[in-house]
N, CA, C and O of each residue as an XYZ file, in Angstrom:
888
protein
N     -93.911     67.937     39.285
C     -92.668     68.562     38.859
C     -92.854     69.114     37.459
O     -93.485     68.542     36.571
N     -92.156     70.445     37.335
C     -92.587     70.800     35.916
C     -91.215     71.654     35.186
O     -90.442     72.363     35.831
N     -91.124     71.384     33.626
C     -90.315     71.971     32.978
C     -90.513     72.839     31.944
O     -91.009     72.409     30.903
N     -90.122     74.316     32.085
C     -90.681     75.357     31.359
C     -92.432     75.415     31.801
O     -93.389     75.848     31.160
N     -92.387     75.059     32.569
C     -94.462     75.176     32.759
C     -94.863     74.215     32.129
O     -96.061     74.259     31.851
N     -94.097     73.016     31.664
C     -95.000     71.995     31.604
C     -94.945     70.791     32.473
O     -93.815     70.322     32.617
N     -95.961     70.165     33.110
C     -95.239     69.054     33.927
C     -94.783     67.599     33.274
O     -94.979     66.909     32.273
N     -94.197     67.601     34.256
C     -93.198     66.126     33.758
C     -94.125     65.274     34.856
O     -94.695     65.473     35.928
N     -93.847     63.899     33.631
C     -94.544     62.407     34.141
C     -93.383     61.785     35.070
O     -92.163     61.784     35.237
N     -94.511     61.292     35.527
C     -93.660     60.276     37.006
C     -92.676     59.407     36.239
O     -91.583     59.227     36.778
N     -92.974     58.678     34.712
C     -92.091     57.989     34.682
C     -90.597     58.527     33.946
O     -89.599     57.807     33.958
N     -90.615     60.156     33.193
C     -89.756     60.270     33.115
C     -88.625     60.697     33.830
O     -87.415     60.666     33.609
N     -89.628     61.272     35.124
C     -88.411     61.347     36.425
C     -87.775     60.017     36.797
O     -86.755     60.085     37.482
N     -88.142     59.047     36.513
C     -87.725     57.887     37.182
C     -86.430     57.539     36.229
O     -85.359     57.218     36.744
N     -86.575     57.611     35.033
C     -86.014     57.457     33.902
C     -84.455     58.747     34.119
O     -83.401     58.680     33.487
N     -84.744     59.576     34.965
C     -83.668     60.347     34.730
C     -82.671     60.260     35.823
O     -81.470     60.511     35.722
N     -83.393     59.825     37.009
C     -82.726     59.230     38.201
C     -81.673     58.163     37.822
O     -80.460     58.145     38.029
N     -82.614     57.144     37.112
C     -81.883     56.074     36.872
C     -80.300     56.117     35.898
O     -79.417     55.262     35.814
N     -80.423     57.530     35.231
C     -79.315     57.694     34.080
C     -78.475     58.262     35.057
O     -77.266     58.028     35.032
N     -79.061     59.091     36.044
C     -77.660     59.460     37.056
C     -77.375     59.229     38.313
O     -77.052     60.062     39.159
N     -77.554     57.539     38.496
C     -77.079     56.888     38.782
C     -76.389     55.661     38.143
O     -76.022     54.800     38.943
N     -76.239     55.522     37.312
C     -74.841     54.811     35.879
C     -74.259     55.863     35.957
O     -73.135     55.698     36.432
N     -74.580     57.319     35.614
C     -73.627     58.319     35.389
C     -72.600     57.962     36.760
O     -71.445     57.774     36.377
N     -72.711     57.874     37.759
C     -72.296     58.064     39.344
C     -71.350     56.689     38.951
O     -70.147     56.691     38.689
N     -72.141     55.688     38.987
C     -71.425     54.365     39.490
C     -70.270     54.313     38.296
O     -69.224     53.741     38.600
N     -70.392     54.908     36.869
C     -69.599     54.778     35.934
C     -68.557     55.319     36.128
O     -67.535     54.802     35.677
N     -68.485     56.801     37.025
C     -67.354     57.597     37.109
C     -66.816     57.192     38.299
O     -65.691     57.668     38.447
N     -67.258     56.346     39.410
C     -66.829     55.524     40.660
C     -65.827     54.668     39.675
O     -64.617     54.724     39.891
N     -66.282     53.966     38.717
C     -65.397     52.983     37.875
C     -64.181     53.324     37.699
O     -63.127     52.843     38.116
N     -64.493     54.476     36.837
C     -63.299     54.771     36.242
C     -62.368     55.611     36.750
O     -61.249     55.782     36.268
N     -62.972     56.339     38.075
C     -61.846     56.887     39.127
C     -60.866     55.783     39.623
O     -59.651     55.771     39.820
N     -61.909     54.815     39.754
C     -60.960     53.569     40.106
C     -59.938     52.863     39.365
O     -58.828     52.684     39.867
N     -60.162     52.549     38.481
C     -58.905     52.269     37.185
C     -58.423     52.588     37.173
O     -57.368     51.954     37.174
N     -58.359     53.959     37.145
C     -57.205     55.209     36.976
C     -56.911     55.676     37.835
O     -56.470     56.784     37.530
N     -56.850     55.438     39.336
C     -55.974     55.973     40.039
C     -54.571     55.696     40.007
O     -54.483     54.474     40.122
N     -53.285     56.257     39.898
C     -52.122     55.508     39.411
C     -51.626     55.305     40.985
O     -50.534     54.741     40.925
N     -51.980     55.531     42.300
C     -51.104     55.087     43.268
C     -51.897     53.146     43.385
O     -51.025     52.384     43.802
N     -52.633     52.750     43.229
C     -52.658     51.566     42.816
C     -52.743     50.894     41.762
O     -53.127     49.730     41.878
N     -52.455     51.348     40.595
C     -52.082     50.785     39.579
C     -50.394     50.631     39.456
O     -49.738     49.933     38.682
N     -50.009     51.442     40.391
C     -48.263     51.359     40.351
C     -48.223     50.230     41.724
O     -47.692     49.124     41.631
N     -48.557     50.486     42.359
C     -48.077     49.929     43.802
C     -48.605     48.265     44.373
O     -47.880     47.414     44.888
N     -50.296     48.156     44.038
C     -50.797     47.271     43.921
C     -49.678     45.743     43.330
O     -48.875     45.225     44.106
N     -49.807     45.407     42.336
C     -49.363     44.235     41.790
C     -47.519     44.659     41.917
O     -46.914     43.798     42.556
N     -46.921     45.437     41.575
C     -45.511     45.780     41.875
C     -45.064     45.463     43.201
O     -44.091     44.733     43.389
N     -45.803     46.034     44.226
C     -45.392     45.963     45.721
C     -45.495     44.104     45.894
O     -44.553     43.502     46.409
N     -46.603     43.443     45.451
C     -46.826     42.044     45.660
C     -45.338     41.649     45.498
O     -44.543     41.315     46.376
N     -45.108     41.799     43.829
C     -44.031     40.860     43.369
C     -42.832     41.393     44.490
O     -42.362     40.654     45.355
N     -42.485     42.662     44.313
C     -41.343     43.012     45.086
C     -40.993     41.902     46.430
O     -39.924     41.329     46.639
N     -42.461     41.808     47.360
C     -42.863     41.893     48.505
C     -42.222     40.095     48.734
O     -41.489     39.752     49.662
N     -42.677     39.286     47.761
C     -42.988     38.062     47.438
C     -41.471     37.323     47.233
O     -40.987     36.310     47.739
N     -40.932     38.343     46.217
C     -39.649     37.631     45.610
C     -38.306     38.164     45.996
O     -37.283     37.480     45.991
N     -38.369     39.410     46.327
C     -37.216     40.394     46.630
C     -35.912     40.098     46.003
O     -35.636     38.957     45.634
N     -35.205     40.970     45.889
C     -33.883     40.383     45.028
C     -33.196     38.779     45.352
O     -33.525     37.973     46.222
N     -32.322     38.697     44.487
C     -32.144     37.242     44.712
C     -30.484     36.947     44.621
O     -29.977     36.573     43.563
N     -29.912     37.099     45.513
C     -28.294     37.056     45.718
C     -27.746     35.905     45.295
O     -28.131     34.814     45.715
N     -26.963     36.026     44.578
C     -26.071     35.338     43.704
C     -25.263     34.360     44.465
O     -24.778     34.742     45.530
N     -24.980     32.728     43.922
C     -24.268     32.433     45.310
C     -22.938     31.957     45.445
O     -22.642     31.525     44.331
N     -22.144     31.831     46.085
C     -20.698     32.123     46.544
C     -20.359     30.992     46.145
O     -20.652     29.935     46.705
N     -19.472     31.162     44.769
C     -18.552     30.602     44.092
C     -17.649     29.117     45.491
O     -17.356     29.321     46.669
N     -17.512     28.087     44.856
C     -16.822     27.408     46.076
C     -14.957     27.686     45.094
O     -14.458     27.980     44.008
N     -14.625     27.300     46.557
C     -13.005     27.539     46.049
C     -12.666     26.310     44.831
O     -13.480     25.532     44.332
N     -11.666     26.388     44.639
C     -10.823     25.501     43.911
C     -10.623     24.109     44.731
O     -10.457     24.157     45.950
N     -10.643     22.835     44.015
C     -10.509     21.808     44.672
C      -9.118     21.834     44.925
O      -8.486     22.661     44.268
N      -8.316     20.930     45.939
C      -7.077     20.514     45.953
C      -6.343     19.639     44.689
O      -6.927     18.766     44.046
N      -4.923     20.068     44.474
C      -4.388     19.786     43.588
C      -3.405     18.200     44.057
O      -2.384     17.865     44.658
N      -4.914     17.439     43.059
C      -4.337     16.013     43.534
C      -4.953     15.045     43.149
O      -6.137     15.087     43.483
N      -4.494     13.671     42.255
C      -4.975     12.993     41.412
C      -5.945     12.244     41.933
O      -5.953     11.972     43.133
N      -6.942     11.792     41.035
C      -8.218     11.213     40.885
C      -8.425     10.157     41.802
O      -7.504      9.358     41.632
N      -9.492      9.610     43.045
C      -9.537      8.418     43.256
C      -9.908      7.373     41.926
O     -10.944      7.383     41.262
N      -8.981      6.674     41.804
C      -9.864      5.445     40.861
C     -10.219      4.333     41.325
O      -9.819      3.847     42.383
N     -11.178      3.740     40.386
C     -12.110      2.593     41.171
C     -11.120      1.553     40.787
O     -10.015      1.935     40.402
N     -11.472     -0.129     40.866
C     -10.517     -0.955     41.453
C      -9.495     -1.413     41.750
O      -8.742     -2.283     41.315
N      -9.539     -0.517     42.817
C      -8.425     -0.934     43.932
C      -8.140     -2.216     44.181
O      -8.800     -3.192     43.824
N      -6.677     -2.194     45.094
C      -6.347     -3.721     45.166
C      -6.820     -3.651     47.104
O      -6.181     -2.887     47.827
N      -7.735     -4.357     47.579
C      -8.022     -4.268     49.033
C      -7.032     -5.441     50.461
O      -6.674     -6.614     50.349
N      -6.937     -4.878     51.164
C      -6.389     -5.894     52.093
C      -7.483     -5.781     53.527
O      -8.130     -4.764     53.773
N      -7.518     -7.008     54.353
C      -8.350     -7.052     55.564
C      -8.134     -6.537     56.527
O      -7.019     -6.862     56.936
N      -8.836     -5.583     57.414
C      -8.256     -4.912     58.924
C      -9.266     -5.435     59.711
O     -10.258     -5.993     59.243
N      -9.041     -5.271     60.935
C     -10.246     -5.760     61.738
C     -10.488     -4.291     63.050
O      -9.657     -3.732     63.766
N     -11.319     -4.174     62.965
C     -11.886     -3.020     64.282
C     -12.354     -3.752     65.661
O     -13.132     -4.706     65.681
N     -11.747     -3.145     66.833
C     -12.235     -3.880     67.838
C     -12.665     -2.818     68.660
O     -11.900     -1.882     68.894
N     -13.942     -2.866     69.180
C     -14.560     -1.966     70.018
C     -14.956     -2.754     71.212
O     -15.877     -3.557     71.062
N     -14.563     -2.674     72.023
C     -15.186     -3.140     73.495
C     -14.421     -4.780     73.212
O     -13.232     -5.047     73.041
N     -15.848     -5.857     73.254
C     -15.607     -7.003     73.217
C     -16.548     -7.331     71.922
O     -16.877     -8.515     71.853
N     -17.147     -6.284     70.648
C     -17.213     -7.309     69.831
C     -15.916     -6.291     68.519
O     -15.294     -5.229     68.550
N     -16.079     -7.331     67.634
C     -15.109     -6.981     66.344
C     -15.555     -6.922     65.272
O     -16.582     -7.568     65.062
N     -14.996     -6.176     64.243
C     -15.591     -5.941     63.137
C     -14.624     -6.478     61.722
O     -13.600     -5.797     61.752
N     -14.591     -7.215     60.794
C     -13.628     -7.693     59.931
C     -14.611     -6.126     58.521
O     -15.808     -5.866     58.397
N     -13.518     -5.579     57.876
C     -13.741     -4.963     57.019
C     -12.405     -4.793     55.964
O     -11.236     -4.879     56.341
N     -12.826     -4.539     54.597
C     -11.399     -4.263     53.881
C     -11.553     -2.313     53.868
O     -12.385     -1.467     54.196
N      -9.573     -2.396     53.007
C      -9.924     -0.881     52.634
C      -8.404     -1.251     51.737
O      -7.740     -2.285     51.659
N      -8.199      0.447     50.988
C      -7.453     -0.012     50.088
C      -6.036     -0.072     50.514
O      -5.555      0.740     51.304
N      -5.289     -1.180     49.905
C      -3.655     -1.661     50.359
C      -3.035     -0.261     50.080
O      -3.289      0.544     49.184
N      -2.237     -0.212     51.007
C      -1.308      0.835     51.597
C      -1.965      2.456     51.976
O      -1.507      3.587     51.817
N      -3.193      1.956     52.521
C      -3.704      3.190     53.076
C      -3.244      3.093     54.345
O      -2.743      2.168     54.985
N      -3.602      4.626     54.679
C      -2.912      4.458     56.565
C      -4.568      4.997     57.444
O      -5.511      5.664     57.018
N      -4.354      4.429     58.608
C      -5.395      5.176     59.223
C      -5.086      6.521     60.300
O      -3.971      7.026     60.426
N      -6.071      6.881     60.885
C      -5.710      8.363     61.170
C      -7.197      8.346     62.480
O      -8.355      8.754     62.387
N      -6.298      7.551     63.814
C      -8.062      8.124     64.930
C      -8.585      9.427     64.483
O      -8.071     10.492     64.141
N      -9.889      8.934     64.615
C     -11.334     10.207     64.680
C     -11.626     10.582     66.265
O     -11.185      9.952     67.227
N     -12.222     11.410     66.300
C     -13.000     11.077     67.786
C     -14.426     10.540     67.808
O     -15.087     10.969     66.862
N     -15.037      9.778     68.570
C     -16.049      8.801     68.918
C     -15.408      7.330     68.586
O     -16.160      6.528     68.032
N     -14.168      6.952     68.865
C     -13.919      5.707     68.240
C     -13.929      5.359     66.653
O     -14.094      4.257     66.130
N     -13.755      6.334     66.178
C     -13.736      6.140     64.262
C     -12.361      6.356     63.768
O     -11.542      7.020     64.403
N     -12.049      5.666     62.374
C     -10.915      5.376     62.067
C     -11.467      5.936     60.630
O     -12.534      5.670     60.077
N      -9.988      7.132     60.030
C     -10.448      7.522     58.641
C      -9.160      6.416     57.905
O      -8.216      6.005     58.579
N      -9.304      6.159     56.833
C      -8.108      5.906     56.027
C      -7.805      6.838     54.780
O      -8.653      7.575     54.276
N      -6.722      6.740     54.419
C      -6.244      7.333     53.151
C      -5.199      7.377     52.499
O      -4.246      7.402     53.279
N      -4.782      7.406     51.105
C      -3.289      7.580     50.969
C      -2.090      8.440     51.968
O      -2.092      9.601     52.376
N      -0.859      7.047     52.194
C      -0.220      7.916     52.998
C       0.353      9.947     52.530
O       0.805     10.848     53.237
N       0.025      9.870     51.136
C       0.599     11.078     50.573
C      -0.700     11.961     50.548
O      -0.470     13.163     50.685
N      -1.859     11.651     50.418
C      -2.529     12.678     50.188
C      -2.811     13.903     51.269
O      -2.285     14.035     52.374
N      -3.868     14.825     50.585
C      -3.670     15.951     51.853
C      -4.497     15.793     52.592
O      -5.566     15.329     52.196
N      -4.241     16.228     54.365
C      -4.771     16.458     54.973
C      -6.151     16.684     55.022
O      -6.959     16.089     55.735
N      -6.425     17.802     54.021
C      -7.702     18.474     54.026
C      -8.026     18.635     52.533
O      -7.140     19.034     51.777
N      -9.171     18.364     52.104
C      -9.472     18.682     50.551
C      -9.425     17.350     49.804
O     -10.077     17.306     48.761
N      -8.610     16.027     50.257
C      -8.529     15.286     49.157
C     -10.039     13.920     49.275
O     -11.224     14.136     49.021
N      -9.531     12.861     49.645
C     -10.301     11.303     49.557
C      -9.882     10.697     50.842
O      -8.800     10.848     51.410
N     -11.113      9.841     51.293
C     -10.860      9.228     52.646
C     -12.200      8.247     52.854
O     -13.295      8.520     52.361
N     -11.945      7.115     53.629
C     -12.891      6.552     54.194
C     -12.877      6.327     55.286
O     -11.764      6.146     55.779
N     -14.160      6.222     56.238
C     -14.173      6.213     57.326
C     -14.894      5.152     57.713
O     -15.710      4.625     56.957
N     -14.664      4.739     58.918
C     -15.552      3.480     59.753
C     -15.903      3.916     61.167
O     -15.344      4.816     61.793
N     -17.037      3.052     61.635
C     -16.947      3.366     63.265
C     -17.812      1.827     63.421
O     -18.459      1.205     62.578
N     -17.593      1.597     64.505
C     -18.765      0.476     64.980
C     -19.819      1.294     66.021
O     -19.215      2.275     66.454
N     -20.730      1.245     66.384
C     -22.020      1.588     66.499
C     -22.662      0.970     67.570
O     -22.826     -0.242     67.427
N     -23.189      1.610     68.904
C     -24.035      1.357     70.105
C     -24.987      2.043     70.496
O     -25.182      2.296     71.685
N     -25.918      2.552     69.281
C     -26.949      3.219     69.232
C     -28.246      2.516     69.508
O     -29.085      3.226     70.063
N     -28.586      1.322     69.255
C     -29.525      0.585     69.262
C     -30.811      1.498     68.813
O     -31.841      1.854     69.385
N     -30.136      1.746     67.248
C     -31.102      2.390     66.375
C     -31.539      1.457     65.219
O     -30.978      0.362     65.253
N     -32.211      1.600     64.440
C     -32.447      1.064     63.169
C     -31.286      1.496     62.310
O     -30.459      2.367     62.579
N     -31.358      0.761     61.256
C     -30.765      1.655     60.116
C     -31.186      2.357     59.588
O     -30.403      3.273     59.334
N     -32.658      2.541     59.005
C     -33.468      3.709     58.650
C     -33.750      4.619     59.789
O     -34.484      5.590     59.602
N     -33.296      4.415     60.805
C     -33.275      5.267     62.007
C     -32.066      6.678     61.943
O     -32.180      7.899     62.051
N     -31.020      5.814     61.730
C     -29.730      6.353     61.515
C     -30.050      7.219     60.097
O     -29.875      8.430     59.960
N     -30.527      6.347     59.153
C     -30.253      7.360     57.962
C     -31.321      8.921     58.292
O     -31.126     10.067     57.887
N     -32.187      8.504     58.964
C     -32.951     10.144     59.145
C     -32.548     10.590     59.941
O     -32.590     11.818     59.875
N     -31.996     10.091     61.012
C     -31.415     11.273     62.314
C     -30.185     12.080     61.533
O     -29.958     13.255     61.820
N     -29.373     11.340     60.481
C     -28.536     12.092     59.755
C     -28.613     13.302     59.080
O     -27.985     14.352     59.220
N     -29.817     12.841     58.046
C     -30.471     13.284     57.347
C     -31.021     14.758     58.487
O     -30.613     15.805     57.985
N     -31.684     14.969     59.609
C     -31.927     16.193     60.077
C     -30.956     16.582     60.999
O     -31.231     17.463     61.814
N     -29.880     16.062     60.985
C     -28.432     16.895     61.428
C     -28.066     17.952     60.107
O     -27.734     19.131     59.985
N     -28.244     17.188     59.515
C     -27.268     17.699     58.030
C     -28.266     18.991     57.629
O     -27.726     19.838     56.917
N     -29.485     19.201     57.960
C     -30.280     19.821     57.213
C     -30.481     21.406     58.475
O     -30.774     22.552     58.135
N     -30.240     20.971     59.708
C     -30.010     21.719     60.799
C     -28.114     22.484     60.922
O     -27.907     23.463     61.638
N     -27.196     21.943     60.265
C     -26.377     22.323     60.119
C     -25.439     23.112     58.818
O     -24.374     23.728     58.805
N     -26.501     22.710     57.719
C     -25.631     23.088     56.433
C     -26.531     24.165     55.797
O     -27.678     23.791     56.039
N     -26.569     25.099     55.234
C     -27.103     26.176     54.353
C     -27.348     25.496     52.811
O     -28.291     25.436     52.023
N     -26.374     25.166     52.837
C     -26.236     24.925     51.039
C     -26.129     23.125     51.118
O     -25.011     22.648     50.924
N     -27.051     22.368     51.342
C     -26.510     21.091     51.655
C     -27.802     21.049     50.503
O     -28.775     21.766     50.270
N     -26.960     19.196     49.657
C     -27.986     18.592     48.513
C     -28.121     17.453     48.335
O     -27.073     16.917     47.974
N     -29.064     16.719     48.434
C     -29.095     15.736     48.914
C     -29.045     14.734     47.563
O     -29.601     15.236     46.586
N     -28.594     13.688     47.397
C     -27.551     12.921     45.897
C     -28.398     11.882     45.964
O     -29.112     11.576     45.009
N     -28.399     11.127     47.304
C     -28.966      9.617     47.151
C     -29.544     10.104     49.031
O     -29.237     10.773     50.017
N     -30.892      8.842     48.284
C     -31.358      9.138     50.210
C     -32.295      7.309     49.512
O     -33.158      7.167     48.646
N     -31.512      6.161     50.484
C     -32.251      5.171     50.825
C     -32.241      4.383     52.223
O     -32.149      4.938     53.318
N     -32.316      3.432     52.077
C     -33.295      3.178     53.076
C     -31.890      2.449     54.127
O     -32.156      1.705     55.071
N     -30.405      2.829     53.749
C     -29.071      2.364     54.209
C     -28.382      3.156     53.939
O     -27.283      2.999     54.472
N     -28.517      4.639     52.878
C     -27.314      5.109     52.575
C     -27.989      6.584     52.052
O     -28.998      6.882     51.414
N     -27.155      7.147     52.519
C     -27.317      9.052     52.309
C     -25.989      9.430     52.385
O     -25.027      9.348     53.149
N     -26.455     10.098     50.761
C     -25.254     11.014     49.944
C     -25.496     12.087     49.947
O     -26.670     12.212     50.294
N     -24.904     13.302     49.687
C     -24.638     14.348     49.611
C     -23.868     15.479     49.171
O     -22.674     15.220     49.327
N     -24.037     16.554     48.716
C     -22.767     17.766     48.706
C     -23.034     19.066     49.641
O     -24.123     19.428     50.086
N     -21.929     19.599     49.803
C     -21.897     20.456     51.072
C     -20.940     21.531     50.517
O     -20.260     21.547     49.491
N     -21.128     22.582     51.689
C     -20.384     23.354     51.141
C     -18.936     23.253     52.474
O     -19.276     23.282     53.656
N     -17.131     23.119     52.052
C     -16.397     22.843     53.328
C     -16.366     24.127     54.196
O     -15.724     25.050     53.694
N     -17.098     24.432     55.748
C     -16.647     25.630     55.944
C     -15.252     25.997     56.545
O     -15.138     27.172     56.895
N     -14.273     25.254     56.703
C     -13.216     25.945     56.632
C     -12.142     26.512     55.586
O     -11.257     27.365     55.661
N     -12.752     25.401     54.269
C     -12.039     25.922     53.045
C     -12.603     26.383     52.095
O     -11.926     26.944     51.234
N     -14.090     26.283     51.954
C     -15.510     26.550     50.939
C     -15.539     26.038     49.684
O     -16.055     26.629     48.735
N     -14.873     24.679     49.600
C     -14.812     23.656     49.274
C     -16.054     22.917     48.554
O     -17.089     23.500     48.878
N     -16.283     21.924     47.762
C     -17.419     21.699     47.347
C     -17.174     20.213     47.396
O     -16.270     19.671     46.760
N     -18.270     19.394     48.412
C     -17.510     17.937     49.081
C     -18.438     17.030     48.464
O     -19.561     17.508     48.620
N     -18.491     15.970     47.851
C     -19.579     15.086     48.013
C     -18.466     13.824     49.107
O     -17.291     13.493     49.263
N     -20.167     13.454     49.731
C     -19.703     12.779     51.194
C     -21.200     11.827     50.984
O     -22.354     12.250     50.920
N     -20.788     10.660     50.920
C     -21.783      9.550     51.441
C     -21.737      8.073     52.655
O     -20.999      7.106     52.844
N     -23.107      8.687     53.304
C     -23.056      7.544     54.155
C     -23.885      6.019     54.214
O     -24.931      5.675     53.663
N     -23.274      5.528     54.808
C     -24.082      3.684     54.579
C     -23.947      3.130     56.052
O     -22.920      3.230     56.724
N     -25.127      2.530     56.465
C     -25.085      1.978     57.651
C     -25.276      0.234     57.448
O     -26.238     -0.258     56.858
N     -24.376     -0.404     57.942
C     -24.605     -1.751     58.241
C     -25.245     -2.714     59.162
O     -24.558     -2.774     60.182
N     -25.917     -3.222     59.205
C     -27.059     -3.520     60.394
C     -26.654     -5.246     60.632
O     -26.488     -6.203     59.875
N     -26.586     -4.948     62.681
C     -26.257     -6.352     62.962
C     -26.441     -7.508     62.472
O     -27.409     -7.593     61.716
N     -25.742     -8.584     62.674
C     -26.631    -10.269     61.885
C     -27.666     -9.879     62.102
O     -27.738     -8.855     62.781
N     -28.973    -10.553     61.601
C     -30.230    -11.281     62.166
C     -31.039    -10.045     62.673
O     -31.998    -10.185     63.432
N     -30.662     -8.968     62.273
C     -31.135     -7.666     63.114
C     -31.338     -6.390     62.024
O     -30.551     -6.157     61.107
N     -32.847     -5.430     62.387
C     -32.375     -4.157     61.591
C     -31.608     -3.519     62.390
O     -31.201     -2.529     61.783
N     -31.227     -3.552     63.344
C     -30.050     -2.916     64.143
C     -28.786     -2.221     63.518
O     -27.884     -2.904     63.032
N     -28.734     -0.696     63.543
C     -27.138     -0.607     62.876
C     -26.412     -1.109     63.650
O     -26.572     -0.895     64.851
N     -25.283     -2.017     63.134
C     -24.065     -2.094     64.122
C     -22.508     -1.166     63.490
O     -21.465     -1.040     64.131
N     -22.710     -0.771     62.469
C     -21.351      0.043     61.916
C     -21.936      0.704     60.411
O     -22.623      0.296     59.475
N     -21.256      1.920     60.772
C     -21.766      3.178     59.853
C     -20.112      3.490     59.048
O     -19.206      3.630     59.870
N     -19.788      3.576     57.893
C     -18.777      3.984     57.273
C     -19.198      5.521     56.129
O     -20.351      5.722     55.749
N     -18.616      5.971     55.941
C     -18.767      7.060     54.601
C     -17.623      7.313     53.969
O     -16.594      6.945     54.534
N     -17.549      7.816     52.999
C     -16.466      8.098     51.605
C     -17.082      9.798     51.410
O     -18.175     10.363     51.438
N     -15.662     10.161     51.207
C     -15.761     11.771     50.833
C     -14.638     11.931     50.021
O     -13.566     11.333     50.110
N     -15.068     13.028     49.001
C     -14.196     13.591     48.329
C     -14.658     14.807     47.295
O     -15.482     15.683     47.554
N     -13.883     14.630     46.003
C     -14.208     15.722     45.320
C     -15.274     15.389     44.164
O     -15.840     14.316     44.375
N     -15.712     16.090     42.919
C     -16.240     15.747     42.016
C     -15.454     14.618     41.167
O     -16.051     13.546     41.075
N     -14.372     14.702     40.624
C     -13.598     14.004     40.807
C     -13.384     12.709     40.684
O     -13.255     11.838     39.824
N     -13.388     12.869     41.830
C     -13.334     11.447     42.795
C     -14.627     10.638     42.800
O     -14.760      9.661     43.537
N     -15.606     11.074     41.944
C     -16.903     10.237     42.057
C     -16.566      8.897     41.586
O     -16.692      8.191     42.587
N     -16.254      8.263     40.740
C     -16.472      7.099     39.911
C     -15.452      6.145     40.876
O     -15.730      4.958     41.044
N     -14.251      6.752     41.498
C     -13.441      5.930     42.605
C     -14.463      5.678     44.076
O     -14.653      4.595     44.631
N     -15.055      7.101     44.504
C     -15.840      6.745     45.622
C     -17.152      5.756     45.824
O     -17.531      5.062     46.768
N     -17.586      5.972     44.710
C     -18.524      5.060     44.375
C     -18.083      3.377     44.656
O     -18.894      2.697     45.284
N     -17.299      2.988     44.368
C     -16.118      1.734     44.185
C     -15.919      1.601     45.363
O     -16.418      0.604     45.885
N     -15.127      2.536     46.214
C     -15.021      2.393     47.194
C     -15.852      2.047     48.192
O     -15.480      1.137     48.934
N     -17.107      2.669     48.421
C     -18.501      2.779     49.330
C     -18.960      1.409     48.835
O     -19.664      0.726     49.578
N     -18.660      1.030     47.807
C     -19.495     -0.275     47.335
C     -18.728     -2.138     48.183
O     -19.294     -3.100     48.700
N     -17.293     -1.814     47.905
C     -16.509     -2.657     48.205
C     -16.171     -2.474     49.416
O     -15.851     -3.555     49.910
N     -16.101     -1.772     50.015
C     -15.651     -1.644     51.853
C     -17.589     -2.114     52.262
O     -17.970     -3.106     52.883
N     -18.164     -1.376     51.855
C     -19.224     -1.933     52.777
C     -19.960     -3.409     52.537
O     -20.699     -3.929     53.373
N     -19.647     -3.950     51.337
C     -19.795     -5.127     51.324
C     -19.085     -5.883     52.023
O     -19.511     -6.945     52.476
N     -17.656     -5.354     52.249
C     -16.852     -6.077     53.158
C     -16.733     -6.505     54.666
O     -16.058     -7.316     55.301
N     -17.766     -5.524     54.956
C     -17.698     -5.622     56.677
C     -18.788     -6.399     57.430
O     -20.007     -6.347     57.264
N     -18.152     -7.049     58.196
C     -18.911     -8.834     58.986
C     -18.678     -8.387     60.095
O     -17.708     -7.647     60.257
N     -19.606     -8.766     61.246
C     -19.383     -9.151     62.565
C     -18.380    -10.591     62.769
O     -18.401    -11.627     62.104
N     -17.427    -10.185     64.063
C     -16.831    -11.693     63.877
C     -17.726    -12.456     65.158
O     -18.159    -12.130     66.263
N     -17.716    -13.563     64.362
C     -19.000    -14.224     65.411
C     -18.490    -14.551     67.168
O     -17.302    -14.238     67.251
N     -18.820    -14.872     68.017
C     -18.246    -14.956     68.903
C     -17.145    -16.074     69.100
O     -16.266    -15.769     69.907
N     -17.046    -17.238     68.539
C     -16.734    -18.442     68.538
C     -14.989    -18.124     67.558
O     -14.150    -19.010     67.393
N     -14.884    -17.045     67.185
C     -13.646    -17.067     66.521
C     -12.886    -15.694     67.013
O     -12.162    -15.078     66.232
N     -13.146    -15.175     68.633
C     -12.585    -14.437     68.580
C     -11.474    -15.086     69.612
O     -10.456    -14.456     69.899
């Protein structure tokens, strides 16, 4: 190979190849950097893709207009009878009860409201579940049924919660406790307390003292 009529050495051809190829791979580089449809779209499209806007969430209504549960109450004894066994439990003096369906009984002030205020509930129980049985089958009802559900307390007898009410959009805390036969992990009776924010420091009181309260009556005294 020759330049102007003189020839060129093998090694400076090699030497010139080699500069244009960096020349090549350098401008491969920097076409690449600088293309702006992936420098815009690349990492932007991710986040977009990843996080997408994030909707704001729906205010709950106003609680009901109606005074505070407070904690100690004065309690009196009721007894629940399901089939042929019985259940001795307290709740608070001059509450009334109000049938549920499945055999459950709510109580509450005879004045309060209907819907929105404080209540406790009882049932006796023929599940021949555990009690940690009960608390998780709850536990994936609640999680299969609620959008906005949060979970407060989760042990190994009792799951609390807040919810959102859907007929009034309401903001509920609701906790449950299962009681397990004599001599048995067996639940035999499940009660819960619901109400408002509120009402925490009374419900608490409440859930504490009703469920300490409730005995099987043995057979010999019915």
């Amino acid at each position: 190979m020759t330049s102007g009529g003189r020839p060129i050495s093998a090694r400076a051809v090699a030497a010139l190849v080699a500069l244009g190829l960096v020349g090549v791979a350098a401008g491969v580089g920097v076409g690449q950097l600088l293309r702006p449809s992936e420098v815009l779209a690349g990492p932007a499209s991710a986040v977009a893709a990843v996080g997408g806007p994030v909707e704001p969430e729906e205010p709950y209504a106003p609680d009901v207009d109606y005074p505070a549960l407070k904690p100690d109450l004065e309690y009196v004894r009721k007894v629940f009878v399901d089939g042929f066994v019985r259940w001795r439990y307290q709740v608070p003096k001059g509450w009334v009860a109000t049938p549920l369906a499945f055999g459950e009984l709510a109580w509450r002030p005879p004045d309060s409201p209907a819907v929105g205020g404080y209540r406790v509930r009882v049932k006796p129980l023929n599940t021949h579940q555990s009690v940690e049985e009960m608390v998780e089958a709850k536990l994936e009802a609640l999680q299969r049924g609620y959008d906005d559900l949060h979970i407060r307390v989760h042990t190994e007898d009792t799951l609390g919660f807040t919810y959102r009410e859907a007929s009034t959009s309401q903001k509920r805390y609701n906790t449950f406790r299962w009681i397990a036969l004599p001599a048995s992990d067996e639940a035999g009776f499940e009660m819960s307390v619901v109400g408002r924010e509120r009402d925490l420091p009374g419900l608490t009181d409440l859930l504490t003292t009703v469920s300490a309260s409730v005995e099987q009556v043995p057979p010999r005294q019915r």
